[in-house]
N, C-alpha and C positions, 0 to 999 in steps of 0.2 A: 869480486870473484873473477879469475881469468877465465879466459876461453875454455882452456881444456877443464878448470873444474865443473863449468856449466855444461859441458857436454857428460860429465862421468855423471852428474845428478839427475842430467834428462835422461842417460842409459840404466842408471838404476830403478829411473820412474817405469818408462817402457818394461823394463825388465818383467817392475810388480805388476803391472797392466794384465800382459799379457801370464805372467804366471796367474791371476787370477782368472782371469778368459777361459785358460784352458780347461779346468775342471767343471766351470760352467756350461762351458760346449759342450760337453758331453753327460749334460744330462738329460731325460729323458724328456719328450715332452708333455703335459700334462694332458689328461685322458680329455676328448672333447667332453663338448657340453652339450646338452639337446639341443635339437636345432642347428649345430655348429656344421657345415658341409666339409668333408676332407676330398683331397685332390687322390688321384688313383694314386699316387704313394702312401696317403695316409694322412699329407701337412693337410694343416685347415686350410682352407679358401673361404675370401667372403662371398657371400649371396649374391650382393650384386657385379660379383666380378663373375663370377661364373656362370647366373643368365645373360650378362651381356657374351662371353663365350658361345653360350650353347645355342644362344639367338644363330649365329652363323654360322649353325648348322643345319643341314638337308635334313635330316632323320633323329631324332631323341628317343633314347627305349629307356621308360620307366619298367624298372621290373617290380614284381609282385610277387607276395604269397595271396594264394588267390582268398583263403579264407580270413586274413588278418586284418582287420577294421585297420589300423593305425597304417597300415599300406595305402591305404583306399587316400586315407585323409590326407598322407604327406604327398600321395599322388596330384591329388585337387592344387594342394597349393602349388605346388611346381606347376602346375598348368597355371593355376592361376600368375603367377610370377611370368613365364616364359609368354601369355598372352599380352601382356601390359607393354613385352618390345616387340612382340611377333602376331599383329590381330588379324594373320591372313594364318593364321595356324590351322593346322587338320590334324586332330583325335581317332590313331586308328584302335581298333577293338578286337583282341583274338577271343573275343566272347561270343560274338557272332559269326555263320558262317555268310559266303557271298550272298546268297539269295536274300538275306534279311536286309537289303541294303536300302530299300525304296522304305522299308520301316524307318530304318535310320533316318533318311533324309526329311518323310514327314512326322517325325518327332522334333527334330529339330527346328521346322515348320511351324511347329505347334498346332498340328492338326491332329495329335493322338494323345488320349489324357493318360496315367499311367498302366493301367490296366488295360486298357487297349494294343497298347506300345508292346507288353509284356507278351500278348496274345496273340498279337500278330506277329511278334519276331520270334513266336517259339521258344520263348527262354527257357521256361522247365526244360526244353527236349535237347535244346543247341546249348546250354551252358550247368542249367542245375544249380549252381547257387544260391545263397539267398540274393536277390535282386536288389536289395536294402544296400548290400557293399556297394553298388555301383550306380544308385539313381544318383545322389547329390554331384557324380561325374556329367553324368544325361541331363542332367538339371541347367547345370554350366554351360555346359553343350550348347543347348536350347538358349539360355538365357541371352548368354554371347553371341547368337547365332555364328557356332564355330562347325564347322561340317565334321559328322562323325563317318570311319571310315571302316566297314566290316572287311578284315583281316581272314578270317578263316575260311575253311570249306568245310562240307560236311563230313564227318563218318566213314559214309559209302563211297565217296572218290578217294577218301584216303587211303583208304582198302586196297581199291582196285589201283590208282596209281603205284603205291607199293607190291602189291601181286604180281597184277600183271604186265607192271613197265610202264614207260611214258606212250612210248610209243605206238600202243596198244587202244590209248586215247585221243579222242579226238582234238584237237589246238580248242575249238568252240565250246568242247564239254567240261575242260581243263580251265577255261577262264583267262585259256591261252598263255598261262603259264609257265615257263620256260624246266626244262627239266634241273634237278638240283646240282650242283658243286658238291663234288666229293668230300665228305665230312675229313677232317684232319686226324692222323693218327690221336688224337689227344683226345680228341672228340670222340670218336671209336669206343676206346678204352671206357672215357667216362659212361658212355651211352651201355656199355657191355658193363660196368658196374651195377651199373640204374634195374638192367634186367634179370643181371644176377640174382643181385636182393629182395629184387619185388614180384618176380614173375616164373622165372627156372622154366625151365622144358628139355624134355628128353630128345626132343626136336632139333636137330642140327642146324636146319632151316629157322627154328624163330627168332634167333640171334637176328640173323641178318632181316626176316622182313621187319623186326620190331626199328632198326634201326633204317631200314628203308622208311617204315612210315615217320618216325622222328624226321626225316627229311623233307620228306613233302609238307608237315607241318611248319618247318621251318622257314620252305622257299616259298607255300603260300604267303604266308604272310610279311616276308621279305619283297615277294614280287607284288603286293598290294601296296605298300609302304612305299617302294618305288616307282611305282606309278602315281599317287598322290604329290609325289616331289616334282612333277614334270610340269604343273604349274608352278614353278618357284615360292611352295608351300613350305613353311618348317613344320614336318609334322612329327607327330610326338607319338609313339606306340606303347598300348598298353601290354602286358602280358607277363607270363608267368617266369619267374627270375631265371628258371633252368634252360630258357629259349637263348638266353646272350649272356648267359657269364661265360668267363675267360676268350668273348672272341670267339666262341663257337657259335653253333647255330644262326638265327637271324645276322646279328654283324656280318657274319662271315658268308651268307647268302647276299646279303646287300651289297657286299666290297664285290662280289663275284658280279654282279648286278650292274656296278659300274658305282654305288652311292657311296665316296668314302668320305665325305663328309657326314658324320656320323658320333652319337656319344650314348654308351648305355649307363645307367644310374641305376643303385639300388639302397634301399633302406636298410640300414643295421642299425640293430640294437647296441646302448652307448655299453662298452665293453670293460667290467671293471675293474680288469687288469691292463687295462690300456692297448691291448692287442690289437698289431696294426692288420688290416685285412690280405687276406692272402695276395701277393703279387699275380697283375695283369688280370684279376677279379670281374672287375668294371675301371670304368672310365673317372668317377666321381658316388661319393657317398652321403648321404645325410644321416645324423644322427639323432635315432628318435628316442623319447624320454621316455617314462614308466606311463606305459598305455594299459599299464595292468585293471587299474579302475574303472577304464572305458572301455576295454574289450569285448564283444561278444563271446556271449557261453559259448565254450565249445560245442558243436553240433551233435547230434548222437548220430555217433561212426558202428556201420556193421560189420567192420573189419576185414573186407575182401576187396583182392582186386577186380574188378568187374571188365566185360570188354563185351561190344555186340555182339547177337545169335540172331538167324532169321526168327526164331521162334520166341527170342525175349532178352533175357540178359544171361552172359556165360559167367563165372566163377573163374579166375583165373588162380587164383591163391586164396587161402583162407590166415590169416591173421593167428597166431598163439593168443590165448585168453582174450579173443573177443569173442562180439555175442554171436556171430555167423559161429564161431568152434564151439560154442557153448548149444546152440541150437543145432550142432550136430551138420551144418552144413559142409561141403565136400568140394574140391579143385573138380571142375567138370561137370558140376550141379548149372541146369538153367532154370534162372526164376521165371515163371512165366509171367504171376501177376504179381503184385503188392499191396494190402489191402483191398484185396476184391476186383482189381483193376488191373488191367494187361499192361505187360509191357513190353516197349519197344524199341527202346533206347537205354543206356546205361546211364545217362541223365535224368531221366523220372526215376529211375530207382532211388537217384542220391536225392533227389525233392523227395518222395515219399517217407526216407529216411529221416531225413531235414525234420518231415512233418511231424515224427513223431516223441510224444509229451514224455518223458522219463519215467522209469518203474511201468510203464506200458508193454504190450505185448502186441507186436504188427505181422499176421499171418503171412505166410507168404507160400504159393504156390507153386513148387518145385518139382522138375523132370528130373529123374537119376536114371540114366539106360531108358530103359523104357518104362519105368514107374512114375507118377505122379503122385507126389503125396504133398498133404499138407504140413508144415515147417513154421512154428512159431517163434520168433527171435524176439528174446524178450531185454530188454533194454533200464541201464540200471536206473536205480533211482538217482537224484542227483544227489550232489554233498554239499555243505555250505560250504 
């Protein structure tokens, strides 16, 4: 065969090559798998190329739904993984505010057994959860002896730092925490959706303090997370997924901070239209399987937003068909007690809630104006 015929044979080879390629390239690609990590575009990355990444980073924010078992557990193992190349790592917690920090450190001690631990850091009052989500976290902690690192403040400085200004506060009262970075117009928006939907006020002002206080939550525990990094600690933060998606909130307090080495991750459900996640979301994603079996029961919800009162708990909105509108409860009601017992915080409300058994009825002692009367929210039975 002469030259040029072997070249017209290797041109028509190429030819089929790539006309075959092409329609391959463009097909879609198959939906992950549990377990499978995608990169902030959506491609898969494997496992261990991405904690070796994440390893050389200053700050990791695992996000969360605070109530989702299967959060809790893909949390663990990402810690467990990111400990095995980082064993000088530090676990911060926006579960706790500052004060409960000498808890943290003799828990991890192992000088407090779990109830002790619970009672001395005030969980019903600083977090409300069930506690169960987050011990085999504390457990690890302990076991590893990895230092855990309280994130939060209370309540009542959040108040006042959004009310009445930074300035207003003392550097020593504050935790000495630096005043916040201007949220981004994008952030704005979303934070003025979030209050839209859940809270409304005729108040032209509660726009702006609710999103004053989203700040200080933000740069507390921004400003905690960077200071943990100032021993050359990789530290890993835990908290709820609305703190750092898309680069607002936390991220965007830490860059402000000086910390841009930095990666926020969050867990999604494996999607089964293959839909890639919304651009600039997070940084990295894992894909978790049907945790439908292992789930915890949903908890019995009284349907209101709740927010503190000196006198107890305030009503901020009430829910369509739930059992706070079905019990007749009211925007601007305060609960005083809940089953027989005062309260003080909008955290024991959601425990008392927590505690109560389905198809039960849990009184509750409510101020309208100047009326107190008693208020029985009765709670459905469950369903199989």
């Amino acid at each position: 065969m002469s030259r040029r015929c072997r070249l017209a044979v290797l041109g028509t080879r190429l030819a089929l090559v790539v006309g075959l390629a092409l329609p391959l390239s463009g097909l879609a690609a198959p939906c992950p798998s549990p377990g499978q990590w995608l990169a902030a575009d959506g491609t898969p990355v494997a496992s261990d190329e991405l904690m070796r990444d994440l390893a050389h980073q200053s700050v990791v924010l695992l996000g969360e739904e605070h109530d989702q078992l299967a959060h809790h557990r893909w949390q663990l193992h990402t810690l467990a993984g990111l400990h095995a190349l980082r064993p000088d790592m530090v676990i911060g917690l926006e579960m706790l505010p500052r004060e409960a920090q000498s808890t943290l450190d003799a828990w991890v001690a192992g000088e407090l057994s779990e109830a002790a631990f619970l009672e001395a850091s005030d969980w019903e009052s600083a977090w409300g959860l069930d506690p169960a989500l987050y011990l085999p976290i504390l457990h690890f902690a302990r076991m590893h002896g990895v230092p855990l690192k309280a994130l939060n403040i209370v309540p009542a400085l959040r108040r006042r730092l959004a009310s009445d200004g930074w300035a207003s506060v003392p550097a020593r009262e504050r935790f000495d925490i630096p005043a916040p970075a201007a949220p981004s117009p994008a952030y704005r928006r979303s934070l003025a959706e979030v209050f839209d939907r859940h809270a409304g006020s005729d108040d032209p002002d509660a726009l702006e303090r609710f999103i004053a206080a989203q700040l200080v939550w933000d740069r507390a525990m921004a400003s905690a997370l960077a200071e943990a990094t100032e021993d050359d600690a990789l530290v890993v933060g835990l908290m709820g997924l609305r703190h750092l998606t898309f680069g607002h909130g936390v991220p965007h307090q830490l860059a402000d901070l000086g910390v841009t080495a930095q990666q926020s991750l969050l867990p999604r459900p494996r999607q089964a239209d293959c839909q890639q996640p919304p651009e600039g979301l997070a940084d990295a994603y894992f894909t978790l399987g049907d945790e439908a079996p292992f789930t915890a029961p949903a908890p019995p919800r009284l349907g209101v937003m709740i927010g503190p009162h000196p006198a107890g708990v305030e009503i901020r909105s009430v829910g369509p068909d739930s059992v706070a509108a079905a019990a007749g409860l009211r925007e601007g009601d305060v609960i005083l007690a809940a089953a027989g017992r005062p309260l003080e915080t909008p955290g024991e409300l959601s425990a008392r809630v927590r505690e109560q058994p389905p198809g039960t009825l849990l009184p509750l002692e409510v101020r309208r104006d100047d009326d107190i009367r008693e208020v029985l929210a009765r709670f459905p039975v469950a369903t199989p």
